[in-house]
LUMGU-676951 format. One record per residue: residue in one letter; x negated, y negated, z negated of N, C-alpha, C, O in turn. Coordinates in steps of 0.001 Angstrom, whole numbers, plus 500000, padded with zeros to 6 digits. Each point is the difference from the previous one (the first is absolute). Example, Ala and Ser with C-alpha at 12.3 -4.5 7.8 and 13.67 -1.06 7.14 Angstrom:
BEGIN
A486810505690492200500890498810500000499100498800500000498964500019499335S501386498931501385499180498810499940500770498910499270499491498892499831
REM end
This chain:
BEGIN
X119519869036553912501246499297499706500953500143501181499646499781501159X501601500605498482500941500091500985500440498371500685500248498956499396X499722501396502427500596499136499746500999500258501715499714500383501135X501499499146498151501364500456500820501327498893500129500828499550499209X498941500321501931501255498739500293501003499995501154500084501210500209X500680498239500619500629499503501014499283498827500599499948498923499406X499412501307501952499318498563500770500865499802500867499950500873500865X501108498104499366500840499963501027499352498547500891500480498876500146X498493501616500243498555498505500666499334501104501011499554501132499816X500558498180501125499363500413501487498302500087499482499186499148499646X500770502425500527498454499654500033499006500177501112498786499961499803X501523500150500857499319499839501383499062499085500345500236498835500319X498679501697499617498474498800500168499944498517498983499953498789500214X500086502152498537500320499096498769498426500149499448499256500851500488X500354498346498568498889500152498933500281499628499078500589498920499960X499134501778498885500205499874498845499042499548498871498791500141500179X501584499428498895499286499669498546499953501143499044498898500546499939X502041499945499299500047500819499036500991500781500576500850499694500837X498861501644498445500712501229500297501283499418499369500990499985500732X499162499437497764500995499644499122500875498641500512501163499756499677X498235499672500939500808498423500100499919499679501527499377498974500274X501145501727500748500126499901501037501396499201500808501175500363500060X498123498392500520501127498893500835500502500706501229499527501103500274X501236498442500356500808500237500935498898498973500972499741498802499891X499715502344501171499268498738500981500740500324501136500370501130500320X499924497321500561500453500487501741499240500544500442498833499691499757X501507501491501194499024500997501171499499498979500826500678499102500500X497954501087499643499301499313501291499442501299501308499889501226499966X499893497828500985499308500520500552498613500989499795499459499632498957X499914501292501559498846500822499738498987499259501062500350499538501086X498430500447498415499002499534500516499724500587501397500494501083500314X498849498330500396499519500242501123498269500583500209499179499592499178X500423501215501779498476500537499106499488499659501517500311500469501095X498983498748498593499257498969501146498783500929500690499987501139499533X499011498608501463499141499901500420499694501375501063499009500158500712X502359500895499115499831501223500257501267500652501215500738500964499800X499230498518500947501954500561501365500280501046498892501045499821499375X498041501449500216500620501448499583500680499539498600500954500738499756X498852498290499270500479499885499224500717498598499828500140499578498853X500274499754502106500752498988499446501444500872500069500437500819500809X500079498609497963501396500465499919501313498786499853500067499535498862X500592500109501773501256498717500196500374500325498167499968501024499317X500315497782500443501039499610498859501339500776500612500514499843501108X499973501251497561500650500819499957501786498939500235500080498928499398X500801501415501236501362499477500140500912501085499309499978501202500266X500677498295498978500642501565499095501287499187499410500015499248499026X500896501059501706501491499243499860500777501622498675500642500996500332X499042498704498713501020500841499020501130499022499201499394498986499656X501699500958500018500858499578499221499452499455499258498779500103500123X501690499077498778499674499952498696501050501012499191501209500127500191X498046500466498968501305501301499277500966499490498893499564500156498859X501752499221501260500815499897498962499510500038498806498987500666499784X501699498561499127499943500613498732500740501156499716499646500943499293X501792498859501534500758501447499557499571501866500300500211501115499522X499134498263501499498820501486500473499567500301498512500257500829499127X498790497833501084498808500319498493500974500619498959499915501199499734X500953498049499710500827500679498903500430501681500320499866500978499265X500545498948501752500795501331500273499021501288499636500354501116499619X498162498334500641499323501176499830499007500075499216499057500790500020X501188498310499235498838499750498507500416501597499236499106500820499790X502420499480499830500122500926499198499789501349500838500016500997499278X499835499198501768499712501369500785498430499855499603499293500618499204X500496498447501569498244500268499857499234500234498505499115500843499860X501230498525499349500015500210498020499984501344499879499049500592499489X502017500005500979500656501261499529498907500993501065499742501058499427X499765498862501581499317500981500854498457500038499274499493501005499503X499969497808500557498586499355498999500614501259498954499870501202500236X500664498347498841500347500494498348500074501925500467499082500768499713X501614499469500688500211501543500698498021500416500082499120500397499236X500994499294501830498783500245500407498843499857499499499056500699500367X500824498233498581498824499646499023500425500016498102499632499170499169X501082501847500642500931499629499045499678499976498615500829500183499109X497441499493500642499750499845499250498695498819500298498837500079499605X501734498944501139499335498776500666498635499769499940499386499093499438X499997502378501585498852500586499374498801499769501676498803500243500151X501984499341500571499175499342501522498875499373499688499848498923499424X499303501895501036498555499556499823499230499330501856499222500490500818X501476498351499102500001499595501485500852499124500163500427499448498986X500196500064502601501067499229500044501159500586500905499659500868500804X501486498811499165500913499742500469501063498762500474500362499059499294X500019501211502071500420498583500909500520500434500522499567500930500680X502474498457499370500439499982500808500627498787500837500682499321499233X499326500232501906500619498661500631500564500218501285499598500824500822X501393498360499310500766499771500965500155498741501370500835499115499815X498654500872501012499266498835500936499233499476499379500153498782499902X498759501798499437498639499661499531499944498974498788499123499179499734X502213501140499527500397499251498347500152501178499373500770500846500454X498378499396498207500132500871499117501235499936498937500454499156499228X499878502329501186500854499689499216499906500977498608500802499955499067X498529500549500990499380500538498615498154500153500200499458500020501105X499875500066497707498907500062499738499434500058498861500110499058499215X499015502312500408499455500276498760498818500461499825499727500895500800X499188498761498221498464500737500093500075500405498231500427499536498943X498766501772501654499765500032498276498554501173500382499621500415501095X499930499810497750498572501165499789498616498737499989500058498778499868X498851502074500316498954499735500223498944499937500639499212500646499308X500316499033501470499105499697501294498983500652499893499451500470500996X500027499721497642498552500609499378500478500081498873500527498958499611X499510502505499204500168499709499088498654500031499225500065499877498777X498856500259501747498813499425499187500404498386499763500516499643498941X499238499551501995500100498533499594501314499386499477500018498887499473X501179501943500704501441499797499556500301498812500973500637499020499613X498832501109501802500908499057501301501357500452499687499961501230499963X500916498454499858501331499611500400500525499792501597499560499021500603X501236501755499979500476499780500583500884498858500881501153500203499618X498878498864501221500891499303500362500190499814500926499342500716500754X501798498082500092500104499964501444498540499597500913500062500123501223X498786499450498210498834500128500939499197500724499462498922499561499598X501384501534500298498910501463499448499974501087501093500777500954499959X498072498837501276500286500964501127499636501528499311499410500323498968X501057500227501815500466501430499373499564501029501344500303499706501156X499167501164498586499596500944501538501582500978500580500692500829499409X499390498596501942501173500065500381500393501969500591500975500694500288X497203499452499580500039501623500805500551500095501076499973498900500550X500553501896500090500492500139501239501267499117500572500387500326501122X500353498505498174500021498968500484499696499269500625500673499202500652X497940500966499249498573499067500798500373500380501436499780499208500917X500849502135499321500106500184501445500835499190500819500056499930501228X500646499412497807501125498714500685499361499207500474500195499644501163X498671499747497928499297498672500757499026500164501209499918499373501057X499148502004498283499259500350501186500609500055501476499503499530501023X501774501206498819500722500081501476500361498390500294499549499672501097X501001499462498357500308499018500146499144499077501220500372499480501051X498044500619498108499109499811500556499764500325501451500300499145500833X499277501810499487500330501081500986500934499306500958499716499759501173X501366499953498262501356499886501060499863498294500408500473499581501056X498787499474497916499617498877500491499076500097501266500239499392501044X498505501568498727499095499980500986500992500171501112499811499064500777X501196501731499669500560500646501049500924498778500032500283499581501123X500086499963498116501185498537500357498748498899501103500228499267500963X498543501069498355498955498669500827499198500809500913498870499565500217X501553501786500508499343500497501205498768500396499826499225500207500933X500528499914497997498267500328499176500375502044500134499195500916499829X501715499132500389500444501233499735501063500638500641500807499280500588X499386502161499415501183500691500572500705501251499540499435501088499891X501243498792499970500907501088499124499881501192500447500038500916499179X499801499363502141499785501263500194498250500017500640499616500717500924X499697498494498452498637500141500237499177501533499646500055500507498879X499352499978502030499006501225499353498876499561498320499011499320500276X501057500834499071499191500035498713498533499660500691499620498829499967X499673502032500567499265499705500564499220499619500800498810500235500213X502242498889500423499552498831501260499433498698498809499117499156500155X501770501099498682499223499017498772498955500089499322499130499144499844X500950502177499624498701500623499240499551501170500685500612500982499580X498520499312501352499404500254500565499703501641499656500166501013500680X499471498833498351499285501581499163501286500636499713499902501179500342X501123498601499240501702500252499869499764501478500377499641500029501177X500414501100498339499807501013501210501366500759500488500062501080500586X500753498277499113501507500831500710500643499483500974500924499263499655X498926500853501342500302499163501287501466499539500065500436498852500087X500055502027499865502086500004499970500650498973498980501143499639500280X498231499807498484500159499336498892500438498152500461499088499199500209X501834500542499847499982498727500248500366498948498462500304500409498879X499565498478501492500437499259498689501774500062499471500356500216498841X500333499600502034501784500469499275499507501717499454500740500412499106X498461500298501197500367501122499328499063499870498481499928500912499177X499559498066500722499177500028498548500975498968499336500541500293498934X499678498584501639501752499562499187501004500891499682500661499619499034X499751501635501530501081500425499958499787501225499379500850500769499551X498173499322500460498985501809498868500634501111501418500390501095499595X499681498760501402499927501099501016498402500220500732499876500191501210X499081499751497939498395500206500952499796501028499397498839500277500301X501611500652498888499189501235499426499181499943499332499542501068499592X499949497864500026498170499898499569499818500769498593500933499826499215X498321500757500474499687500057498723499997499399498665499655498818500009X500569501561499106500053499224499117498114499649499498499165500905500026X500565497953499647498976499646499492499737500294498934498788500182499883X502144500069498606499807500173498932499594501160499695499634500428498906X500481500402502723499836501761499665498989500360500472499484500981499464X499884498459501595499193500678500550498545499336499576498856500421500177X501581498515499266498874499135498701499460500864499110498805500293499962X502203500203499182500579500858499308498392501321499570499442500419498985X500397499797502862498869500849499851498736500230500232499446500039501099X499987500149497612498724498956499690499194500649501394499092499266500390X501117502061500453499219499634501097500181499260501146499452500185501087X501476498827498563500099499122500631499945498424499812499618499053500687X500886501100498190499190498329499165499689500927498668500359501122499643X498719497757499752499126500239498575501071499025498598500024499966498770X500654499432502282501071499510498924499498498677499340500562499733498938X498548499446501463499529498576499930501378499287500670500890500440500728X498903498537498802501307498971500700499912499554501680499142499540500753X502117500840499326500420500669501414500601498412500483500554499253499193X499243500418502160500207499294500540500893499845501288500209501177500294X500422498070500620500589500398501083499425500506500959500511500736500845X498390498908499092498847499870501541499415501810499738499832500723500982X499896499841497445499733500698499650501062501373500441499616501131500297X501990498311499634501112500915500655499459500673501528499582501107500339X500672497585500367499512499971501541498934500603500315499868500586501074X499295499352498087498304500802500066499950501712500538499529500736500868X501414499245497791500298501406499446500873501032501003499723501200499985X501434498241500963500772500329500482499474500216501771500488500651500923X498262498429498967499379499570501235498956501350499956499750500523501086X499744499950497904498872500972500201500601500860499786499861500912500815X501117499339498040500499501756499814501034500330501013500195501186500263X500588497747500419501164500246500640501279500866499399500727500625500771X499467499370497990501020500528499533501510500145500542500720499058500331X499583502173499692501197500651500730501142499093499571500197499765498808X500560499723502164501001499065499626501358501059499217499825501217499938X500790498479499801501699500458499294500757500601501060500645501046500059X499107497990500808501007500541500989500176499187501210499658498834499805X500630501330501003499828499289501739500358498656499918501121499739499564X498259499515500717499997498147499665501780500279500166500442501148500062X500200497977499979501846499420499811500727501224499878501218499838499921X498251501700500030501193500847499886500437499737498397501083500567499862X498599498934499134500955499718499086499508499116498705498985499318500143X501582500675498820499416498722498876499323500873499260500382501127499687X498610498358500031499788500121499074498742498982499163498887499622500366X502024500134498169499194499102499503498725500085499337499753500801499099X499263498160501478498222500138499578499768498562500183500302499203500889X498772500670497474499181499477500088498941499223500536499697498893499556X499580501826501657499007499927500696500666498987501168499395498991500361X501970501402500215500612499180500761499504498464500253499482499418500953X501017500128497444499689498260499659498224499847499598499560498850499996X499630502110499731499148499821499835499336499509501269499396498930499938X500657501851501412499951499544501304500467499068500595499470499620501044X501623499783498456500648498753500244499279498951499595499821499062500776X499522500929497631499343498909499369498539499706501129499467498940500327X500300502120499952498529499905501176500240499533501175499188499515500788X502192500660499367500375499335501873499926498627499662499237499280500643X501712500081498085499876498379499677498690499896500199499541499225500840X499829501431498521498488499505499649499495499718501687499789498847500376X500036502455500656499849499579501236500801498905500660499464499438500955X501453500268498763500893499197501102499439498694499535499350499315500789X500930500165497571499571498769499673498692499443499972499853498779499943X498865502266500102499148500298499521499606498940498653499290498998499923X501645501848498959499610499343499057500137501122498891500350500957500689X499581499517497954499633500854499247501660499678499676500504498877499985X500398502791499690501373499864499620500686498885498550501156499599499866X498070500241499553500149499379498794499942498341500658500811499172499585X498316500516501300500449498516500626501053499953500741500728499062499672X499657501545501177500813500313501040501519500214499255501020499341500205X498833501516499095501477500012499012500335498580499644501027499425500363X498039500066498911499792497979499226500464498924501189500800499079499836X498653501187501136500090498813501061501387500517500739500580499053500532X499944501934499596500743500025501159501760500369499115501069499977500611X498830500235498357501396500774498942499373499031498632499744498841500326X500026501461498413499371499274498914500138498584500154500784499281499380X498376500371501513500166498434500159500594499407500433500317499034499306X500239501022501974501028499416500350501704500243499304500956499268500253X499063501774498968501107499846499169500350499782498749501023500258499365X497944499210500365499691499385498310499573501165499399499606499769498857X500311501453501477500032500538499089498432500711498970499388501068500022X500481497521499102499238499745499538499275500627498689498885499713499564X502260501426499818499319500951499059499676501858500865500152501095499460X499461498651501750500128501286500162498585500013501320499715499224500913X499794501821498683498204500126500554500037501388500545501083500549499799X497986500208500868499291500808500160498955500759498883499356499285499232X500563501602500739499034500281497924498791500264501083500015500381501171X499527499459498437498302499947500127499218500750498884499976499310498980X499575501512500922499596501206498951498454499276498908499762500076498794X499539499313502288498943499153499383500524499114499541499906499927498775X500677499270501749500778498716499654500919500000499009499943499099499162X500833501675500772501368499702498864500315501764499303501139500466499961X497977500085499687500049501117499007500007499467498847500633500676499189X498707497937500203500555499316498820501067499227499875500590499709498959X499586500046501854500967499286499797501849499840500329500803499226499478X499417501839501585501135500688500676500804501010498552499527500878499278X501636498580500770501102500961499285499783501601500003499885500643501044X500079499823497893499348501262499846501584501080500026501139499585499791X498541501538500459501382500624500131500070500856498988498904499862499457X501807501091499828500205500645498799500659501603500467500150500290501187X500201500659497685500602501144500090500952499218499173500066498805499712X501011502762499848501350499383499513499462500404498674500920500089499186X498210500118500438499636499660498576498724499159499544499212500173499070X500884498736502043498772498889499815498864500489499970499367499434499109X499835501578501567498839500253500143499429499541501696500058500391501165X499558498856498253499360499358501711499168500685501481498932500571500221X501998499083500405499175500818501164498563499509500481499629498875500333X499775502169499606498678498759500756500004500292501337500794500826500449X498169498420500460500211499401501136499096501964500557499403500721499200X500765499514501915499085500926500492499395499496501668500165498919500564X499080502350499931499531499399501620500662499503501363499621499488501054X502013501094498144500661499355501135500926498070500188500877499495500701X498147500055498116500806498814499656499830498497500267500540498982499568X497992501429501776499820498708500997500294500466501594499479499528501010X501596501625498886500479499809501571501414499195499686500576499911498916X499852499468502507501243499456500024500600499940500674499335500704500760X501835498960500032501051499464500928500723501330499543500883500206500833X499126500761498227500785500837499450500365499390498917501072500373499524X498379498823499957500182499821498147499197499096500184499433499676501044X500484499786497688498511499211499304500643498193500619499324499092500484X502218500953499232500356498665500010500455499674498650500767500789499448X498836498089499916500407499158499223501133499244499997499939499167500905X501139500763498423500777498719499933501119500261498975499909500737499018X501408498377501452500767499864498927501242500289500576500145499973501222X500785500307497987501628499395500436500286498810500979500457500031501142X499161498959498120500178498851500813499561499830501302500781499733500912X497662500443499289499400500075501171500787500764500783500380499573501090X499966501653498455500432501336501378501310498977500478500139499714501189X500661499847497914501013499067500510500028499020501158500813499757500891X497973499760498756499387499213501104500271500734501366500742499720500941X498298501428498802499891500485501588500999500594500429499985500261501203X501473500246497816500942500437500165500850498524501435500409500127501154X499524499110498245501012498643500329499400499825501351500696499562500916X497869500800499290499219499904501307500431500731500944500249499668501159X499842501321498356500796500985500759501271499518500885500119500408501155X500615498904498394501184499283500801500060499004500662500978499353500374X497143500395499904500224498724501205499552500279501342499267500939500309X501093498412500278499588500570501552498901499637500397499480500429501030X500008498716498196498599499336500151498800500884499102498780499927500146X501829500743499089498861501303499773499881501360500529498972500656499834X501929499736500725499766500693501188500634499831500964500808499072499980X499077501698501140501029499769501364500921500808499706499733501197500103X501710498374499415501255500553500324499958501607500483500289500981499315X499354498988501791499979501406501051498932501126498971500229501165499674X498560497948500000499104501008499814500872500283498129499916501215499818X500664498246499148500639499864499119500778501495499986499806500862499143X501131499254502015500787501103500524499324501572499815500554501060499714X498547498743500467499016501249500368499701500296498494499909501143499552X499918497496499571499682500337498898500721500861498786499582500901499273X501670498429500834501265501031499071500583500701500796501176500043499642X498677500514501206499985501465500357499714501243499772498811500070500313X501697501490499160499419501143500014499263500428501480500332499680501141X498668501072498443499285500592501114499745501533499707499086500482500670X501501500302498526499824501065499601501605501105500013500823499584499185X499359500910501125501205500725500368500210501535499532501057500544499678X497477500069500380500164501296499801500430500561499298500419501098500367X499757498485498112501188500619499057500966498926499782499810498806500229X501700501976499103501142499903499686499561499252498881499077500425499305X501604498292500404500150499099498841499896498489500108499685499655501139X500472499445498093500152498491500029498615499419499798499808498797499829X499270502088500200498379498993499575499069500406501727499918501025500678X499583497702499455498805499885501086499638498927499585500367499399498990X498543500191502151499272498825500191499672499532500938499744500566501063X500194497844498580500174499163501172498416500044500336499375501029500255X499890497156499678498419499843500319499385499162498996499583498845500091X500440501913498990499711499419498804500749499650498541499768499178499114X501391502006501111501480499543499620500460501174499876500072500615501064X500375500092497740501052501288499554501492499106500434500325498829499800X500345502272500850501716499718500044500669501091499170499371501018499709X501756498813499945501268501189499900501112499372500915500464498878499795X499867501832501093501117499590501313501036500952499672499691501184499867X501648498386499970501084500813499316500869500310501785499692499244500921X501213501767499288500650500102501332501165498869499845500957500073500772X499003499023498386500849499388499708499544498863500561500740499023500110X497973500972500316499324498801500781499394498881498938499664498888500408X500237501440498381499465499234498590498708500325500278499744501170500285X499118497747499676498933500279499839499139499317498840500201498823499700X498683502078499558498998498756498474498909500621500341499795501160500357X499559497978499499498326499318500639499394500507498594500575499862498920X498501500585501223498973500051498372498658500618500329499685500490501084X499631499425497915498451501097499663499548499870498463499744499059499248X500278502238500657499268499697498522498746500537500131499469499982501110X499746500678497576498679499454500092499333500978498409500484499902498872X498462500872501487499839500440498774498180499822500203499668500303501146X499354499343498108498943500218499953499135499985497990499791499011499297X500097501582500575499640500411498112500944499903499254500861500825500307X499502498362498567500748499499500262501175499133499892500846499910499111X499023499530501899500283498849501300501387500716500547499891501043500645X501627498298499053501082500785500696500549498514500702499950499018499260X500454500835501833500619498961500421501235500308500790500243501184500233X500514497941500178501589500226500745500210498201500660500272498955499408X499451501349502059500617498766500785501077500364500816499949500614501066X501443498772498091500762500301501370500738498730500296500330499025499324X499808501329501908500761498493500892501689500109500439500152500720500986X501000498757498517501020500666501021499734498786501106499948498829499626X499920501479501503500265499200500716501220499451500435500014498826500372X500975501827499635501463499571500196500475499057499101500757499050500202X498647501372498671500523498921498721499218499415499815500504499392499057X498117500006501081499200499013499890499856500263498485500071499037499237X499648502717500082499266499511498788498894500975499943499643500924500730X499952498593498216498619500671499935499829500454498680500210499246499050X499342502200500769499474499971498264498828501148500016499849501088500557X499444498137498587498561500636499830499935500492498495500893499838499168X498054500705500659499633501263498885498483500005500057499294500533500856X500329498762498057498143500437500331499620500587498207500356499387498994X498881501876501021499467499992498808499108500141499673499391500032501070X499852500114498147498691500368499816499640501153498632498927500236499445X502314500272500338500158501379499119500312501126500417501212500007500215X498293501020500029500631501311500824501342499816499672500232499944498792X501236499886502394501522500308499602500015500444501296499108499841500833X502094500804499326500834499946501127501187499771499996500977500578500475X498813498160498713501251498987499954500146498998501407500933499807500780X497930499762499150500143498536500859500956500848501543500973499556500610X498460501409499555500783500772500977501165500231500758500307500303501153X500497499312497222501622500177499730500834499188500564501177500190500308X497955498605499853500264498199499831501027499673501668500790499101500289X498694502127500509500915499939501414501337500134499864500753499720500933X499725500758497791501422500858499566500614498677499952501223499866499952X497999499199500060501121498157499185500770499917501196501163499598499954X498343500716501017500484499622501621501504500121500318500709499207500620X499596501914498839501858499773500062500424498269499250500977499343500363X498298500333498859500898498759499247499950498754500983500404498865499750X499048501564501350499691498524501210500653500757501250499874499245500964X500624501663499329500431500390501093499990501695500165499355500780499299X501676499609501990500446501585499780498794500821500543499576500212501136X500023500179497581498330501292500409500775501193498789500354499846498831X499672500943501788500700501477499774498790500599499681499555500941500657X499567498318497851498680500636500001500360501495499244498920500585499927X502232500332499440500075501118499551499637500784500974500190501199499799X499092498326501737499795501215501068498449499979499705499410500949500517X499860498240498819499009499853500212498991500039498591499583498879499707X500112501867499680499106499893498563498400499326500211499051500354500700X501181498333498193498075499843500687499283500583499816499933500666498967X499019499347502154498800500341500221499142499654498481500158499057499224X499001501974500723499292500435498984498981499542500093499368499512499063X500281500555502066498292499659500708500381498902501077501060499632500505X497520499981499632499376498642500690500487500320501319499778499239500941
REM end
């Protein structure tokens, strides 16, 4: 059942009842996570406006008309969210979660975010380094020990400048795995005994892998010493309400996790690469990512300075408007316009988070039907402020 409205209600560390009959709650504070220095996190301070009604009006009929364009046979098998200082101002779910059981889709139906996930994982990451657990230009393997590329530090696995191999490839060959379900520790194993030839000289240039965040999910694991799926919960998840969105666990939630489709409803099934993570294998919703979107703008979730480092390009070597920050796709126009995003492809699983930061909006794209629609969803960005996106066609891939 479709369902598509205007929320002009702050949702920021809200909980809800029904997908259908949702109140306007005041933002509170986010919990505090006791017993641990590495993970207590301050109640978030986040001074945004309240957004006019005349805003809201002004852009009910742009946003209608971009939705309708783009989905024009109101055929989104997933959700879509867009808001402005963390009040929605549009929002729609439609498809099916499973079409064996005929789940329905709605605003608490987590959805696998695919390479999205690399937002939170870094997030993570950049907390440890906000609480001195960590260092941005740390060697890889002053953490994990077996690491075997000496030159590799942690900003170059945020920023995809370490060279590493891709994991999905060198998995890939059965004399090297047998193709049983592959694990992180199982990556590290692998890379530790064969020593596989890197891409190319740690920071001489980007390039994007996989394996990057897979190594990242293992540093949390060392720094917190706690397994990535707690560590994500206690330190991001929990303290920001954001209460429909997990870690998949392959034993755990293969029954029960939103299943993904082709574009002619034939279901993907799961294969050996679908209990590694801090690449993928996040759960959640529209709403939630909102959450951590609004987090983003307090100074009390990260340090200001270290923030800086974050929406930044670090990649230069070719001519054009796309790099990446640390955990974070940009397009930077010479016009000095900059939009924050990552999308996300895994079976399929297509997703689109982008942030303007200048304009304080946000709009997300999650599906769970092969499109490369949700993709498109960065193009709304002229209707909130000047992004000269005709220099820039989206990205196709994750």
């Amino acid at each position: 059942m479709k369902f598509l409205r205007f929320i002009p209600f702050i949702l920021l560390f809200t909980t809800a009842t029904s997908c259908k009959k949702e109140k306007p709650v005041i933002a509170q504070h986010v919990k505090k996570v006791e017993k641990d220095t590495v993970l207590r996190i301050k109640p978030l301070n986040i001074k945004l406006n309240k957004v006019p009604q005349s805003y809201i009006n002004s852009k009910k009929a742009g946003i209608d008309n971009f939705y309708n364009h783009i989905w024009p046979k109101d055929n989104l098998s997933g959700g879509f969210l867009v808001a402005k200082n963390g009040e929605v101002l549009y929002e729609t779910y439609g498809g099916l979660a499973n079409r064996n059981t005929k789940e329905e889709i709605d605003s608490h139906t987590p959805l696998h975010l695919a390479s999205v996930s690399k937002v939170l994982t870094a997030a993570v990451i950049l907390k440890l380094i906000d609480f001195k657990k960590l260092e941005l230009d740390q060697k890889v393997n002053a953490i994990l020990p077996e690491f075997p590329y000496e030159d590799i530090t942690i900003k170059m696995l945020l920023n995809h400048r370490s060279g590493l191999p891709n994991y999905a490839y060198f998995c890939d060959d059965s004399k090297i795995w047998d193709r049983s379900m592959l694990h992180n520790q199982d990556i590290l194993d692998l890379m530790a005994k064969h020593k596989f030839d890197l891409y190319f000289k740690p920071d001489k240039k980007f390039g994007y892998c996989n394996t990057n965040y897979a190594m990242l999910a293992l540093v949390i694991e060392k720094v917190t010493k706690m397994n990535y799926r707690d560590a994500m919960k206690k330190i991001i998840f929990e303290p920001l309400e954001m209460n429909d969105t997990y870690v998949f666990n392959y034993e755990e939630d293969k029954e029960t996790a939103s299943r993904s489709y082709k574009g002619n409803n034939v279901l993907y099934g799961f294969d050996f690469l679908d209990d590694v993570y801090g690449d993928k294998n996040i759960y959640s919703t529209p709403r939630d990512l909102l959450k951590f979107d609004m987090a983003t703008y307090s100074h009390d979730f990260l340090n200001p300075e270290l923030v800086k480092q974050v929406f930044k390009g670090y990649s230069y070597e070719s001519k054009g408007v796309k790099n990446y920050g640390l955990g974070i796709r940009l397009r930077e126009w010479k016009t000095g316009e900059k939009l924050f995003y990552h999308n996300g492809w895994w079976h399929g699983n297509t997703s689109s988070y982008v942030t303007l930061k200048k304009d304080t909006v946000t709009i997300i794209a999650l599906s769970n039907k092969f499109s490369y629609k949700p993709y498109k969803v960065s193009k709304l960005a002229p209707l909130f402020g000047v992004y000269p996106m005709k220099d820039a066609d989206e990205d196709l891939f994750d």
